[in-house]
N, C-alpha and C positions, 0 to 999 in steps of 0.2 A: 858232671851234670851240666846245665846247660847257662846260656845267660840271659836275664832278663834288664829290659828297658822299659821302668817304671816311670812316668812322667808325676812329678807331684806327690812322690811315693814318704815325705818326713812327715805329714800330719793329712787330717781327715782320712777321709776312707783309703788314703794312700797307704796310711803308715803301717794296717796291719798288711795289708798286701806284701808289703818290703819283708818283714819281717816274718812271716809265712814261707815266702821265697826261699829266703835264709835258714831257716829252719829246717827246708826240704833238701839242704846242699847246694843252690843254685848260686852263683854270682848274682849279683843287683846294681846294676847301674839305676841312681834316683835323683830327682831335682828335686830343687825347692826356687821360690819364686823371691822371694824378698827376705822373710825370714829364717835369716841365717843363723839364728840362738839357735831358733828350734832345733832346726838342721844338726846341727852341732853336738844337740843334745840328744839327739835320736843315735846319732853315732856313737857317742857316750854311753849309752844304752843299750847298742848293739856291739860293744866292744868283742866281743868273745867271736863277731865275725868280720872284724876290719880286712883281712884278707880275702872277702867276699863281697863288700861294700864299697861303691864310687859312690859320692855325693856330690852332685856340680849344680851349679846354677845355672837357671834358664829360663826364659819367658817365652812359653810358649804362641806368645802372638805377636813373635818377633821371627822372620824368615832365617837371619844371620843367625841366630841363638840356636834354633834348633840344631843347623847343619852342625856347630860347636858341638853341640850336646852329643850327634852320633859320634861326632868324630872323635870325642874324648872318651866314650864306651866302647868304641868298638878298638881304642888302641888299649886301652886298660884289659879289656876281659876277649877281643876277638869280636867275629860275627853275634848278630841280635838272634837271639832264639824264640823267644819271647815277647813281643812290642802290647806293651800293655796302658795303653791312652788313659789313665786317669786323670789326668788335669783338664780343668775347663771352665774357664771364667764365669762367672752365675751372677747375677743381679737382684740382692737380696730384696729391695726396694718392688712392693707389686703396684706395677703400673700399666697402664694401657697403650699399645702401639704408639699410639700418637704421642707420646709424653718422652719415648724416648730418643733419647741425643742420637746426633748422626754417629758419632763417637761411638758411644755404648751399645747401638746394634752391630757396627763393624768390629768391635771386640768379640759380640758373644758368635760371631760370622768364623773372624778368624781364629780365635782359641778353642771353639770349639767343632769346626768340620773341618777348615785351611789346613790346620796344623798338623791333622790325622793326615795328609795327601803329601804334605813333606815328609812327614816322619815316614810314611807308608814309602815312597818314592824310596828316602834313603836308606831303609831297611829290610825292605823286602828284595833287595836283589841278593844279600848276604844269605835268607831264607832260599830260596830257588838255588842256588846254587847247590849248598847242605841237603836237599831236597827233603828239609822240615821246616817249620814254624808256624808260629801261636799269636795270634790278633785279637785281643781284645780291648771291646771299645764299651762306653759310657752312653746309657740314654736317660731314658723316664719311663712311666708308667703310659704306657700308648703309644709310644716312638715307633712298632712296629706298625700302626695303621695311621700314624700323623695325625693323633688326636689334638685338638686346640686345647691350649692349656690357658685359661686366663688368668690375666698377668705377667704372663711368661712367654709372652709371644714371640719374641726373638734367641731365647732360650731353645724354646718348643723346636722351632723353625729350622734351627742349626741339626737340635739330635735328629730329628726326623728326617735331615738329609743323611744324617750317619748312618742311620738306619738301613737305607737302601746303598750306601756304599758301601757299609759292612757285607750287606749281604753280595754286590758285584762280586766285590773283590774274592771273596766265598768262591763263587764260581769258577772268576781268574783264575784263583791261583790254585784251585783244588789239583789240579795236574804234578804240580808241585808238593803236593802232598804237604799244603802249607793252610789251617784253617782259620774263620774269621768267626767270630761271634761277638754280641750284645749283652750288656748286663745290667740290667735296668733298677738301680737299688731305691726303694721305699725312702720313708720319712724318716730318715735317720738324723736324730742332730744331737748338737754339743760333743760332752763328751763319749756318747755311745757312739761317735764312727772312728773311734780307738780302743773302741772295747769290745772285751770279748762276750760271747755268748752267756759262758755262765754266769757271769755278772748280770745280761740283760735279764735272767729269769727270776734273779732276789728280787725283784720290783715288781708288780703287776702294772701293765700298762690297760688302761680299758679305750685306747684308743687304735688300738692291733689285736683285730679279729684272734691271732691267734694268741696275745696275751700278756708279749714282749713284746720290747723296742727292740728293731733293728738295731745291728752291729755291723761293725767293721768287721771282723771274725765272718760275718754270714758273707759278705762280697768275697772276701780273699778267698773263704773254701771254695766257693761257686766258679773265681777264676783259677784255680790250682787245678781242678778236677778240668777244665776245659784247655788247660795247659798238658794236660800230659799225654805221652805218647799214644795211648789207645782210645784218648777220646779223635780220635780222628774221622768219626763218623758223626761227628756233631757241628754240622758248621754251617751259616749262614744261619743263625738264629740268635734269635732274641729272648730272653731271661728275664721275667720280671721279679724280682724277690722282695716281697713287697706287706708278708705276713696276711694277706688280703684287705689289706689295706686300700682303702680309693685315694690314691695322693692328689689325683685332679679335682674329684669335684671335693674334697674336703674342708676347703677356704668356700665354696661357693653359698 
């Protein structure tokens, strides 16, 4: 099977991802950012595939760190088969352009579009070679037309350039027989972006059209299916999963 490079893959909507992966046979090279309990305790928990699992640290809106991070996956498990961008720094606080630091717009700049153009530089030349691989990246609800999101202006800003690199790179590297996609996940929080589906449906949510809370389970299937070898006629697109949910205007 093949190996995947999860960025942020011990908690949030990382963690089922990781352990989906794992599930299907694949290797998982995964980060975590600061918290290294967690970390620890995901491996704990994944015991049954320590021979399947790297866990390193890495701050993805540090240049040095990332290049570490491939070079530690790809001597553990080999070439990237998989580059799957989950991390991405967010700004819980809703505020208006003007309010925020120079600081906190060039974080959500660089962790969240920068860091996909390293990571992409240093592992997509491992895909082209193999003449396969699987790109997916993280947006919002709108990311594909650059909808403004208030309070999330510099948030907003970053995915909606992912957007249109997601889809470039689509293009590039389709010769290569190597695909990009987008996955735009809804309002998911707490503990539902480690949970699974059937859990989300014991509860009535009346605030998702369709009835549930999003899960973590609902992103990981949507990137496995977009992972595998015969979805290869699926690329340069954007995925919103989102229960029909309106995540933008819902604070408005």
């Amino acid at each position: 099977m093949g190996h995947a490079l999860i960025t942020a893959g011990t908690s949030g909507l990382g963690r089922m991802v990781t352990e989906l992966f794992l599930q299907h046979g694949h290797h998982v090279t995964t980060t975590y950012h600061s918290n290294k309990e967690k970390a620890m305790q995901v491996k704990q928990n994944l015991s049954s595939y320590q021979d399947a699992l790297n866990i390193v640290q890495a701050d993805v809106t540090d240049k040095q760190s990332i290049e570490q991070l491939v070079t530690k996956a790809v001597n553990k498990y080999g070439g990237v088969d998989y580059l799957i961008n989950n991390a991405g720094p967010f700004i819980f606080e809703r505020k208006k352009l003007l309010d925020y630091t120079e600081d906190e717009w060039h974080e959500m700049m660089y962790g969240n579009l920068d860091a996909i153009f390293y990571l992409l530089k240093l592992t997509v030349p491992y895909m082209r070679k193999q003449r396969f691989g699987r790109i997916v990246n993280y947006g919002f609800q709108g990311a594909n037309t650059a909808s403004g999101w208030i309070y999330r202006s510099a948030f907003a800003a970053a995915k909606s350039g992912l957007a249109s690199l997601t889809k470039s790179v689509a293009f590039e590297e389709a010769e290569y027989q190597i695909t990009a996609n987008m996955v735009c996940p809804g309002n998911i929080e707490g503990e539902m972006k480690e949970s699974t589906i059937a859990k989300s449906r014991m509860k009535y949510d009346d605030q998702t059209p369709i009835g549930r809370s999003g899960t973590g389970e609902d992103i990981a299937r949507m990137i496995l299916f977009l992972c595998d070898q015969d979805s290869d006629m699926i690329t340069g697109t954007v995925f919103e999963i989102t229960g029909g949910l309106d995540v933008i205007n819902r604070f408005r």
